[in-house]
Each structure stands twice: as C-alpha cells, then as structure tokens.
N, C-alpha and C positions, 0 to 999 in steps of 0.2 A: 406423610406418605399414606393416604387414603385414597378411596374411591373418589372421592370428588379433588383430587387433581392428579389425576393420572400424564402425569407427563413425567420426566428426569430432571432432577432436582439438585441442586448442593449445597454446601454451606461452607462457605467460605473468610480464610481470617481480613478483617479490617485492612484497607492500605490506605496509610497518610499522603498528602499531598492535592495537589488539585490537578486535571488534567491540563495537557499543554492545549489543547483551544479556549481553552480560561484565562489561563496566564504562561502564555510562550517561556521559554527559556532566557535569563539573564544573560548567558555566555553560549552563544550560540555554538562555535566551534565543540565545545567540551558536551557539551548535547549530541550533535553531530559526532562524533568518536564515539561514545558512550555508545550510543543508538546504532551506529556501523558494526562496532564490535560483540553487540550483541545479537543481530543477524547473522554475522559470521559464526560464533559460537553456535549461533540453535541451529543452522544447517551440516554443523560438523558432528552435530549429537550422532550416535553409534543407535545402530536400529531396525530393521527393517521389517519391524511388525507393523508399523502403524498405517494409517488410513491414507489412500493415494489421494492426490487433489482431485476433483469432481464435482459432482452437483450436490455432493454434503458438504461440501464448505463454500456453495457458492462459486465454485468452480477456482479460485486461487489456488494459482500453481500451474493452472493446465498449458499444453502448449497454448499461442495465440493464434492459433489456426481456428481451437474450439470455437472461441470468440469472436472472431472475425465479425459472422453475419450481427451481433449485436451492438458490438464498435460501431460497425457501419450505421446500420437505424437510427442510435442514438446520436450519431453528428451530425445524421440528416435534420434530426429532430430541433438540432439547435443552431439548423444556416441562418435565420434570422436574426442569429445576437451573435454568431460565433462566425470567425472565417475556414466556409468548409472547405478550399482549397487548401488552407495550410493544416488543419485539424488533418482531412483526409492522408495529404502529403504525408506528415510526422507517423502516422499510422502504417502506412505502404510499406515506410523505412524501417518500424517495430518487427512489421511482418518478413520482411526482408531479411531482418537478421537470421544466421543460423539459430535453430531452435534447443533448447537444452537435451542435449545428448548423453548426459551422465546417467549415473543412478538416480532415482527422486531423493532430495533433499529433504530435511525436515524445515517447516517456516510456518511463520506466524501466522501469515493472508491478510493480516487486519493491522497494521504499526501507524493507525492512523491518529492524529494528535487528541484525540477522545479519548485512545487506550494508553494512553503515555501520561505516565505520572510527574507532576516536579516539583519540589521541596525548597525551599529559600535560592528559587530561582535556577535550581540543578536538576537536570532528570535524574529518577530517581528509583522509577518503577515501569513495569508493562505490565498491561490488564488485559484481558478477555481473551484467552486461548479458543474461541468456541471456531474459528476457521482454522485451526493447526493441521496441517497435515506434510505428506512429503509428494514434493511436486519439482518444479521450477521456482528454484528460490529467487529469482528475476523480481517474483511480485513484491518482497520484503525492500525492496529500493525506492517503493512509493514515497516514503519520507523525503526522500533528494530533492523533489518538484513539487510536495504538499506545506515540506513544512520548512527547509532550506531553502536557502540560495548563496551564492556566491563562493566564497570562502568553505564555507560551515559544508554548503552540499558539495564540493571538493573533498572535505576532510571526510563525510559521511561517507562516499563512493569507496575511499581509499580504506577506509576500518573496515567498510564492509568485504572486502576482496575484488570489487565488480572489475572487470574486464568489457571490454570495449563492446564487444558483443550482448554481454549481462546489461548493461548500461543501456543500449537500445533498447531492449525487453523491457526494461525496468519501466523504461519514459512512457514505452506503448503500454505497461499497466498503469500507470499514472495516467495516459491521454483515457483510458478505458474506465477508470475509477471517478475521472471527475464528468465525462461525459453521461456515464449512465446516471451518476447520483442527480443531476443536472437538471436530466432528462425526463426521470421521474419524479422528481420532487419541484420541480421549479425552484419555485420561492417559499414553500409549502414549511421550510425546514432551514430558517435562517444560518445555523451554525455551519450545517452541514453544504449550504449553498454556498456561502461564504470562502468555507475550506475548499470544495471544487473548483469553483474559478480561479481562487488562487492558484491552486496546482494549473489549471488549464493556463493561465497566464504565465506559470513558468515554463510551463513545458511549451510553449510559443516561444517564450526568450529564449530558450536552451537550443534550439533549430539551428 
C-alpha cells in the first residue's frame, strides 16, 4: 500500500480445488443442492447495511426493467447466429414477471462456474464476493441454465427456494448474462464464450 498503486487491495487465504469451468462436478445433483442452498442461506443473512444492487456491482440484483434497453441491443447484436424471436420472446416473459417486491436481499451477482470451487469431483467453495450486494436475489439462479440441466437444475431451483415468479427472473438473468457476455467478447474469450452459449442453449430448451 503505496503511492504507486493506489487502488483497494486484500489479502486473502489460499482456496483448494479447481474451478467448475475446469472440471465440472462428478455428481451433479449434490452440486446442485449444495449450490441452492447456499443461495438460500446468503439471501436469508440478517442486515441492512450493506450496499443496494446498482452500478457498483455491475447492476446484479436490480429490477429487470433497469436492463431492459441493454438485454434488448445485445440480442440484436447476435440475430445473426442466435434466434431473435425466441431470445426476444424468453425476455418479454422475464419482463413480465412480477418484479421483486420484498426487502433487498443479500446475493452473490457472480455464482458463475469460474467462481465455484470443486474438490475430488464435489463443490466445495465460492469465490469472488467483489459483486455482493442486496437486490433481487433472482440473479443468484444463473447457475440452473449456465451450469445445470435436467434433474440437477430441478434440485438447484428447489434448495434454492425459487418460486415460479423467482424462476422467470432467474432465466431472464441468465438470457441477459449470456447475451451481453456474447455480445462483447464474441470469440475473443473462449472459456467464457463457451459458458454463454451454453446457458443461452438452455435457456432456449427451458421455453
């Protein structure tokens, strides 16, 4: 902590394991619960100091009204390889839903398979708090359509508490997380291109 880097800084202890876009889960199901239930947890934490969702974390959490005009651009950006009728459609119906009415929640913003730890094939860990805040815990269901399917993002939905409405929300942050990533990186960013389409490919099956 000097003058020549003046920025916020930390120091943090070692976490074992390797992230799940490395080496996915063995036992998907038991990922899935693991991963539900520990959303539910961080949104039940006791609190109201901390930092509302916005444009410091990136905007995770906010209603999906904020976003709209950016959802939109970006699935314009990708009619050429994507179908914008059904992209658009899946979105309309995000937007449709009732919007989170409660108090803001506390949640992660980021549970994406980069920040997820796993250890002889079991999650294990979660990393990088830097988008935490209290919003619309909607956005923490990303995992159901990025990194689940079938079975596995059933048992996810259900550890995590979602409700039919939450579940909407969730998919239109997942259509919103894979199209922006998409949109800006192209191909630029294998790993991370990779993971979006996927999600954008489940959340087309999930319709």
């Amino acid at each position: 902590p000097d003058p020549a880097y003046p920025h916020p800084w930390m120091v943090l202890k070692w976490q074992p394991g390797e992230t799940l876009a490395t080496r996915p889960p063995t036992n998907a199901l038991a990922a899935a619960d693991s991963l539900g239930a520990f959303a539910r947890a961080l949104r039940n934490l006791p609190g109201t100091g901390g930092p509302i969702a916005g444009s410091a974390n990136h905007n995770r959490g906010v209603p999906l009204a904020t976003i709209d005009g950016t959802t939109r651009r970006c699935i314009g950006d990708l009619a050429r390889s994507w179908p914008l009728a059904d992209l658009s459609g899946l979105w309309a119906d995000a937007m449709a839903a009732p919007p989170w009415s409660g108090a803001p929640l506390w949640l992660h913003g980021d549970l994406s398979a980069g920040n997820l730890l796993g250890t002889a094939g079991r999650l294990t860990g979660v990393i990088d708090f830097g988008l935490m805040a209290r919003g619309d815990p909607a956005v923490d269901l990303i995992p159901a359509w990025s990194l689940f399917e079938g079975a596995a993002r059933d048992a996810f939905l259900q550890a995590a508490g979602a409700d039919r409405d939450m579940i909407r929300r969730g998919r239109g942050w997942a259509l919103y997380s894979g199209v922006v990533a998409l949109a800006y990186y192209g191909e630029n960013h294998p790993t991370l291109s990779r993971i979006s389409a996927r999600t954008l490919d489940a959340v087309l099956g999930d319709a």
